[in-house]
N, CA, C and O atoms as CSV, one atom per row, in Angstrom:
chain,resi,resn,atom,element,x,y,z
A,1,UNK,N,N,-46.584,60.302,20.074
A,1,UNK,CA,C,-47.613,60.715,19.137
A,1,UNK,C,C,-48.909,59.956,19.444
A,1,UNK,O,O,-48.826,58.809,19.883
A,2,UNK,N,N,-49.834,60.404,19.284
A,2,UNK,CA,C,-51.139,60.176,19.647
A,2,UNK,C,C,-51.928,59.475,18.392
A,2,UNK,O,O,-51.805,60.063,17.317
A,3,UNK,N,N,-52.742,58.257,18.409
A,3,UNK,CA,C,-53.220,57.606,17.604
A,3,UNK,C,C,-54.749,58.300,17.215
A,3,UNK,O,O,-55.519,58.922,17.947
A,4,UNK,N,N,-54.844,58.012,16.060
A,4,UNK,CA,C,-56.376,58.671,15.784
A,4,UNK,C,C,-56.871,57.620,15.138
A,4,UNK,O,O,-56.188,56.881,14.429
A,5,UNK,N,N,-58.315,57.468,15.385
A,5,UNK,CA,C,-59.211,56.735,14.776
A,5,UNK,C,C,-59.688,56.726,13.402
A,5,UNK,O,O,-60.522,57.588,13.679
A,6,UNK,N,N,-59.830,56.585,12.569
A,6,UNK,CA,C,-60.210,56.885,11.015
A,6,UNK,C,C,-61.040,55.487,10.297
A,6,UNK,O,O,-60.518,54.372,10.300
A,7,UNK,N,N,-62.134,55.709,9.816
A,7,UNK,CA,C,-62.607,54.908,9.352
A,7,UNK,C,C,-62.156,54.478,7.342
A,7,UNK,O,O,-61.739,55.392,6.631
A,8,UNK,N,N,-62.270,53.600,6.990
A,8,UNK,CA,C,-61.702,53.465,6.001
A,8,UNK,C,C,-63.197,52.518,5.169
A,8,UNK,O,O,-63.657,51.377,5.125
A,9,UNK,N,N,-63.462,53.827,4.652
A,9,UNK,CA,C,-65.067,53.772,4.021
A,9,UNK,C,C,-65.092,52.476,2.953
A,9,UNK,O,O,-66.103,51.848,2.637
A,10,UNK,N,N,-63.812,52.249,2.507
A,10,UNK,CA,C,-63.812,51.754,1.089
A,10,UNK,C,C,-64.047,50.023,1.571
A,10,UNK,O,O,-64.704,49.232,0.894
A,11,UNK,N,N,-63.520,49.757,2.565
A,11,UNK,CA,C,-63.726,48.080,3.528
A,11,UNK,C,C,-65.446,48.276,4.512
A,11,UNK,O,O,-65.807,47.356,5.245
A,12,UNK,N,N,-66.119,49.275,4.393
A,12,UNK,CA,C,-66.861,49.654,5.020
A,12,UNK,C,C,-68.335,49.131,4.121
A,12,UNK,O,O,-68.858,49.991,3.412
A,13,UNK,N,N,-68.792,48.130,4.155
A,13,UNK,CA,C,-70.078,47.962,3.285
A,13,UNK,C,C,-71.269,48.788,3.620
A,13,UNK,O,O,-71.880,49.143,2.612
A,14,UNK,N,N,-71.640,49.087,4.447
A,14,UNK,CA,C,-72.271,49.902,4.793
A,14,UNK,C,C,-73.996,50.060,4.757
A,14,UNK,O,O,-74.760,51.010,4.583
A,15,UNK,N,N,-74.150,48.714,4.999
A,15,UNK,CA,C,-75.564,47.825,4.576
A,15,UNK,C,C,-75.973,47.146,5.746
A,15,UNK,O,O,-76.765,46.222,5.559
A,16,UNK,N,N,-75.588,47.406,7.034
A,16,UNK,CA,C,-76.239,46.990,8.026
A,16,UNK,C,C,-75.260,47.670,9.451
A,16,UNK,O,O,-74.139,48.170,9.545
A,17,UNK,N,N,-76.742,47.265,10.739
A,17,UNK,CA,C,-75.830,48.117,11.452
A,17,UNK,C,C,-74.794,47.967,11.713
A,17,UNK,O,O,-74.573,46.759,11.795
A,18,UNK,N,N,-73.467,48.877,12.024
A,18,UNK,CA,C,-72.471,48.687,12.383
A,18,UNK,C,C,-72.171,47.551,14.096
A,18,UNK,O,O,-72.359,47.847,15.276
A,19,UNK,N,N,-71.922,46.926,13.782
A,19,UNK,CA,C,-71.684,45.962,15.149
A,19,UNK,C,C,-70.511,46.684,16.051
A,19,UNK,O,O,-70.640,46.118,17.137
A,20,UNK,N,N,-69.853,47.264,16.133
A,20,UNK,CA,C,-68.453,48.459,16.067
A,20,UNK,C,C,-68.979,49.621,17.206
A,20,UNK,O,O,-68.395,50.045,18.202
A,21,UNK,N,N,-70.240,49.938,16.683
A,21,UNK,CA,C,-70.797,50.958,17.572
A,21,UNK,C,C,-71.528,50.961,18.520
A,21,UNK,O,O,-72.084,51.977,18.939
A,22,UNK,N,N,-71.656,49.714,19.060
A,22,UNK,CA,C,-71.904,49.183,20.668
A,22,UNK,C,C,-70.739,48.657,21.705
A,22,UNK,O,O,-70.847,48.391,22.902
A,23,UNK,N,N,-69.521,48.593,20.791
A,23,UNK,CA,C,-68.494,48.034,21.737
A,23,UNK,C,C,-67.518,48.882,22.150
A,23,UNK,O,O,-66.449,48.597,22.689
A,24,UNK,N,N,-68.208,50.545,21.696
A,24,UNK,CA,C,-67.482,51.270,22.170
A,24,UNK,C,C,-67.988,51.989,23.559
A,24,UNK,O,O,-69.134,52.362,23.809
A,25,UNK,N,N,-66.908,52.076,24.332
A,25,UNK,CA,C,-67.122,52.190,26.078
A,25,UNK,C,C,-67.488,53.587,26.132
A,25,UNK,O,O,-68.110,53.860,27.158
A,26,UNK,N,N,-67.292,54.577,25.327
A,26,UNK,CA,C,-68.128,56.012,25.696
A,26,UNK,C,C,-67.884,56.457,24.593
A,26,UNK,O,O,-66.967,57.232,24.318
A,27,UNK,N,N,-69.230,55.697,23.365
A,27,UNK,CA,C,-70.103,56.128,22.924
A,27,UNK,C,C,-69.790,57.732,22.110
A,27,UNK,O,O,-70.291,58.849,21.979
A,28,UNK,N,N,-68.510,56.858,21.676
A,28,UNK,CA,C,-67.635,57.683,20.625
A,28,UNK,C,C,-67.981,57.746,19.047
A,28,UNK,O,O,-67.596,58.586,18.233
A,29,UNK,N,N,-68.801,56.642,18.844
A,29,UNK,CA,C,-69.565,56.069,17.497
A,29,UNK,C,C,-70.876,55.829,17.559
A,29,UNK,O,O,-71.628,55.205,18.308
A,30,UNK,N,N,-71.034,56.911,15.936
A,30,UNK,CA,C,-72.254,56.691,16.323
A,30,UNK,C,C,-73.040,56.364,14.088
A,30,UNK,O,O,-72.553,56.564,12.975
A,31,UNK,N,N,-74.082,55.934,14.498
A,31,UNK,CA,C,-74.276,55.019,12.647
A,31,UNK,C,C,-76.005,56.059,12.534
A,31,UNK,O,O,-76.868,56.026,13.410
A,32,UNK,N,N,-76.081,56.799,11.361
A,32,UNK,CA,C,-76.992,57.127,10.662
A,32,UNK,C,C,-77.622,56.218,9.967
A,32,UNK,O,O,-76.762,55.786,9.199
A,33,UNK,N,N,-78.787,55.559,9.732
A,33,UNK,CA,C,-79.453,54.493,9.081
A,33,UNK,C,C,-78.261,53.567,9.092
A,33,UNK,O,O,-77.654,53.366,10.144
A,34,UNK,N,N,-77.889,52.967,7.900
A,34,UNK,CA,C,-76.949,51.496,7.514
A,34,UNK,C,C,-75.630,52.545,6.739
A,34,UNK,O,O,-75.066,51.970,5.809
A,35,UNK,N,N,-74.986,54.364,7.125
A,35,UNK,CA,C,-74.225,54.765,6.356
A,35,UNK,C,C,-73.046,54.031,7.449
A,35,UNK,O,O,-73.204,53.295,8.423
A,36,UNK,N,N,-71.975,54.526,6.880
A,36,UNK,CA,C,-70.451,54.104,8.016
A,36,UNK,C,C,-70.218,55.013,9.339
A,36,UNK,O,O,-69.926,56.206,9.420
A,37,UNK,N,N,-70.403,54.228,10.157
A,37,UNK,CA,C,-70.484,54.832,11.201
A,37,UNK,C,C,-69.436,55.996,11.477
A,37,UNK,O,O,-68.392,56.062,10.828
A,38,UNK,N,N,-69.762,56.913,12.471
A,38,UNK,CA,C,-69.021,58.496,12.590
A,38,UNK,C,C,-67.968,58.550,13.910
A,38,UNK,O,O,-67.786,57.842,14.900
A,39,UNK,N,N,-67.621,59.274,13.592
A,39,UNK,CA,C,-66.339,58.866,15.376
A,39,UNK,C,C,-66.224,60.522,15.540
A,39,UNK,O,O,-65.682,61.401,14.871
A,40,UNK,N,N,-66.929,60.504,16.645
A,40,UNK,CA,C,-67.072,61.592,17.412
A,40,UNK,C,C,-65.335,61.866,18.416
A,40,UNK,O,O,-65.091,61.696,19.610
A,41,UNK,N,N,-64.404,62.354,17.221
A,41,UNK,CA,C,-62.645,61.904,17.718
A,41,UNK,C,C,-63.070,62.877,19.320
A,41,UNK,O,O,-62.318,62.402,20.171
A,42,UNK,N,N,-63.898,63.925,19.941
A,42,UNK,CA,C,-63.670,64.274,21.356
A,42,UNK,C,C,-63.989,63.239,21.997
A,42,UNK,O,O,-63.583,63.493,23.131
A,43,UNK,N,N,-64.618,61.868,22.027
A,43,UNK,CA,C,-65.272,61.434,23.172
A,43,UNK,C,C,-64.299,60.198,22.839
A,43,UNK,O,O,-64.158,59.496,23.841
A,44,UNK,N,N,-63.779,59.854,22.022
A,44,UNK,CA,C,-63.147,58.592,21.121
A,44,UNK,C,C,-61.692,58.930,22.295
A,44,UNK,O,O,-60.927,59.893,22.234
A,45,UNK,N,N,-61.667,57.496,23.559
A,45,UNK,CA,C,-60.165,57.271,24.130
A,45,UNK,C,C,-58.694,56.528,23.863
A,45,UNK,O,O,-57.661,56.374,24.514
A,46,UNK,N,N,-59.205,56.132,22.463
A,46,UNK,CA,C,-58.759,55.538,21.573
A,46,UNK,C,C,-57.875,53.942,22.294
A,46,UNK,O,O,-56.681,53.645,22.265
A,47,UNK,N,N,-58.980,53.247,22.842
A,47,UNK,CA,C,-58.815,52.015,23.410
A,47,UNK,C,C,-58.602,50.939,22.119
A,47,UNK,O,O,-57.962,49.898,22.267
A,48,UNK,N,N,-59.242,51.340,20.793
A,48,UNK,CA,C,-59.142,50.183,19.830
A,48,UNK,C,C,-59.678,48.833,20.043
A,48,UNK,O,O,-59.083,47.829,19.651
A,49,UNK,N,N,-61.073,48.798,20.815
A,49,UNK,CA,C,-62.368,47.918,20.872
A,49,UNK,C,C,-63.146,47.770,19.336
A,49,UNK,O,O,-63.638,46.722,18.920
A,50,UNK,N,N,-63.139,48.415,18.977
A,50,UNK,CA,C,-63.572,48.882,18.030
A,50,UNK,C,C,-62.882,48.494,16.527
A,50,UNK,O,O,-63.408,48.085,15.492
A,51,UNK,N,N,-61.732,48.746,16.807
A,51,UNK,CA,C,-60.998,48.203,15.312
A,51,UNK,C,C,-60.844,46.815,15.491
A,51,UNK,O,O,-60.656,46.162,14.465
A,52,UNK,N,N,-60.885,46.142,16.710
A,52,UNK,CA,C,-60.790,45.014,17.007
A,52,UNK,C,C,-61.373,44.059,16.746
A,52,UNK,O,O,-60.983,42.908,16.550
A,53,UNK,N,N,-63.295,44.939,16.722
A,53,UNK,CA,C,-64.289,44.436,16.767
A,53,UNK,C,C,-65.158,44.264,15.585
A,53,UNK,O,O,-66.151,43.567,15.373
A,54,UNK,N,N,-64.325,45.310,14.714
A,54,UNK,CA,C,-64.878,45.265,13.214
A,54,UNK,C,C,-64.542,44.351,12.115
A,54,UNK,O,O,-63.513,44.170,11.465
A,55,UNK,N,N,-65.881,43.755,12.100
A,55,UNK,CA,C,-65.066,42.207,10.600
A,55,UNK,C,C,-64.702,42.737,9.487
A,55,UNK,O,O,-64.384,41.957,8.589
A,56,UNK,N,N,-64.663,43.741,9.310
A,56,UNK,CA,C,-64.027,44.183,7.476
A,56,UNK,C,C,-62.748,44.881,8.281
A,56,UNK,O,O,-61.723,44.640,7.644
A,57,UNK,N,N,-62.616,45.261,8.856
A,57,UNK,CA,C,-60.703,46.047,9.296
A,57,UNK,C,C,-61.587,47.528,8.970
A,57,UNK,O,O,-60.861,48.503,9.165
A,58,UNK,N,N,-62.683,47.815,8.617
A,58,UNK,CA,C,-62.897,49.476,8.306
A,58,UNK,C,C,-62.114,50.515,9.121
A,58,UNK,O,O,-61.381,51.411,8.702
A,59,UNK,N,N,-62.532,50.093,10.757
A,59,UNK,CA,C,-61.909,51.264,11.704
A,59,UNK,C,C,-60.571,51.161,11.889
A,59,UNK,O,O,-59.931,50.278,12.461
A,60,UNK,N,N,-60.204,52.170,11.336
A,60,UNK,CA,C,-58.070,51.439,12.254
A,60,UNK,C,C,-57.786,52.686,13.295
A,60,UNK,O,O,-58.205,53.841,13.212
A,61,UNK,N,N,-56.965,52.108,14.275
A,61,UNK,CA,C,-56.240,53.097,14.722
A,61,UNK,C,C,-55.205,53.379,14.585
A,61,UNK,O,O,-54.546,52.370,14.833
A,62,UNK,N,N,-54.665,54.057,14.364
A,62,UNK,CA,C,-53.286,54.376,13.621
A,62,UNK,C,C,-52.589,55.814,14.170
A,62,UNK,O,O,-51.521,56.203,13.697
């Protein structure tokens, strides 16, 4: 079974830029002003840089 990315808005403060959406390697995430960043799941290889990289746990892969 294949893991999907999902953001989990509610750990997500959403008041500055996402730090999350530069450490992804092709630019699978992407942040509108300071909202929670978006996961574009076609481009998303689901490496989990990203959930790794996020200090609240928002992104999981699961």
């Amino acid at each position: 079974m294949q893991k999907t990315l999902t953001i989990k808005k509610d750990n997500c403060p959403q008041n500055h830029p996402c730090p999350a959406v530069k450490v992804c390697p092709v630019g699978a995430l992407s942040q509108t002003d300071h909202n929670a960043p978006i996961i574009d799941q076609s481009k998303c290889i689901r490496c989990g840089k990203c959930s790794t990289f996020c200090p609240k746990k928002a992104l999981v892969l699961e």
